[in-house]
C-alpha positions as CSV (number, residue, x, y, z in Angstrom):
1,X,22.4,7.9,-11.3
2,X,20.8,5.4,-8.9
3,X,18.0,7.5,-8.7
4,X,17.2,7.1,-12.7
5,X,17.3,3.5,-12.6
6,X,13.9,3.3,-10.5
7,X,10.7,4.8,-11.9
8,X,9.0,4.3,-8.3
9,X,11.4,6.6,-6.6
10,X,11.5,9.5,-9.6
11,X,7.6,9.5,-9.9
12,X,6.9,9.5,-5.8
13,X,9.5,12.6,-6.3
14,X,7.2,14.0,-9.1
15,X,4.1,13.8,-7.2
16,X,5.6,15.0,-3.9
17,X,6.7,18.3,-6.4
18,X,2.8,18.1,-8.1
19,X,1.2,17.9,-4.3
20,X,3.0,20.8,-3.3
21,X,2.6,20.0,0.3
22,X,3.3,16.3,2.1
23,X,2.2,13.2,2.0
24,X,1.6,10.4,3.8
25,X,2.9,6.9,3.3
26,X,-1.0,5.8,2.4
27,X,-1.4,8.4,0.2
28,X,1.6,7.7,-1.6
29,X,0.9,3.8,-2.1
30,X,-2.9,4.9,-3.4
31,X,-1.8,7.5,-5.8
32,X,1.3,5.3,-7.6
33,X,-0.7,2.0,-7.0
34,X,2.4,0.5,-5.1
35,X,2.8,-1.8,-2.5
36,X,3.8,-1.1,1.2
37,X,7.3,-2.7,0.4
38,X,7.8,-0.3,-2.6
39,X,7.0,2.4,-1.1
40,X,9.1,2.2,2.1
41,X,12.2,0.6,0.3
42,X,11.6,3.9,-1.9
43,X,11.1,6.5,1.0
44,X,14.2,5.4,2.1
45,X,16.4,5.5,-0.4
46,X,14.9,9.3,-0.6
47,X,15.3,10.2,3.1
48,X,18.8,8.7,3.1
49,X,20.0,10.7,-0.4
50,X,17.8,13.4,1.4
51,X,15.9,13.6,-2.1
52,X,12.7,13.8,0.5
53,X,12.2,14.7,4.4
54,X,10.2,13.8,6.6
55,X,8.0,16.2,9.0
56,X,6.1,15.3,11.9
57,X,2.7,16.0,13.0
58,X,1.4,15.9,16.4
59,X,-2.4,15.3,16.8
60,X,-4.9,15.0,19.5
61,X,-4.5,11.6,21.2
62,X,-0.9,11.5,21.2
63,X,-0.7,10.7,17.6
64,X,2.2,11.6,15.8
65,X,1.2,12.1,11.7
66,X,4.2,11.8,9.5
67,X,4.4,13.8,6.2
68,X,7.2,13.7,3.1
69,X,7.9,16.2,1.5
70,X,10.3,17.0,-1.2
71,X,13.7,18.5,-0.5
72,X,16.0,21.1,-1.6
73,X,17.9,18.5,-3.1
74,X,15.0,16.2,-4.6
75,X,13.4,19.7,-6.2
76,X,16.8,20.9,-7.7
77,X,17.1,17.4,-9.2
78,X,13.5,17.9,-10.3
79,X,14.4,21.1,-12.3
80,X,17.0,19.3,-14.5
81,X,14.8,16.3,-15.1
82,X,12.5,19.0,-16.7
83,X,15.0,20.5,-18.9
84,X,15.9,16.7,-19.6
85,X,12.6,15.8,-20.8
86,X,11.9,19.2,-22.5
87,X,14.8,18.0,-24.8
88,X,13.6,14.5,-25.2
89,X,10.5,16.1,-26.5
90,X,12.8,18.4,-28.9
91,X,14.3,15.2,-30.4
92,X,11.1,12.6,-30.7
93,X,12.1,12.5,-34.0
94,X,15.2,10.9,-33.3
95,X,14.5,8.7,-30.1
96,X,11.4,7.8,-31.7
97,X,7.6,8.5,-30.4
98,X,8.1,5.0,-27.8
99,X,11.0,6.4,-25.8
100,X,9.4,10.0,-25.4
101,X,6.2,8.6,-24.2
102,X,7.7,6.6,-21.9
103,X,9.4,9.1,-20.2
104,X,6.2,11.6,-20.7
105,X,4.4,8.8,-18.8
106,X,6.6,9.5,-15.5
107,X,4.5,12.6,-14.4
108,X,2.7,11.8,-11.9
C-alpha cells in the first residue's frame, strides 16, 4: 500500500518496465525531472521491498556502472496496476474524466 501513496516510486517502476533494460540513477532523475534526494529515497524504498535490483557493471578503468532494473516482484505488481487502470478507464463515467487522467498521467 505504501507503494501507492508515492507517484515517484510507481512511475520510476513504470519506466524501469517501459525501458526494458536498466537504468542509471542520472537517467532516472532526467527522465522523471526529480531531484537526487527523490530519487535515492525512492530507489531505496524499491531495492529494500525488492520492487527494483540493482546490477553492476564493470568498465575499463576500474569503474563500476550501476543499473536498476525492475524485479519479479516490481513487474508482477506492475501487471495488476494495469488491470487496475484498465478498470478505472471502464468506469470514467463514474470516477469522473479528473481522476482517470490523473492516473493515465502515471505512465511514464
Amino acid at each position: 500500500m505504501e507503494l501507492l501513496g508515492h507517484e515517484d516510486y510507481l512511475r520510476i517502476l513504470l519506466a524501469l518496465r517501459k525501458d526494458g533494460g536498466g537504468m542509471r540513477f542520472g537517467q532516472i532523475e532526467k527522465l522523471m525531472d526529480l531531484n537526487p534526494s527523490q530519487v535515492d529515497r525512492a530507489l531505496k524504498f524499491l531495492r529494500k521491498g525488492l520492487w527494483v535490483g540493482m546490477c553492476t557493471i564493470p568498465t575499463k578503468g576500474n569503474r563500476i556502472l550501476v543499473e536498476y532494473r525492475l524485479g519479479k516482484r516490481g513487474a508482477a505488481f506492475l501487471e495488476s496496476f494495469d488491470s487496475f487502470r484498465a478498470a478505472v478507464r471502464q468506469r470514467s463515467s463514474t470516477l469522473g474524466s479528473a481522476e482517470v487522467s490523473a492516473l493515465q498521467s502515471l505512465s511514464a
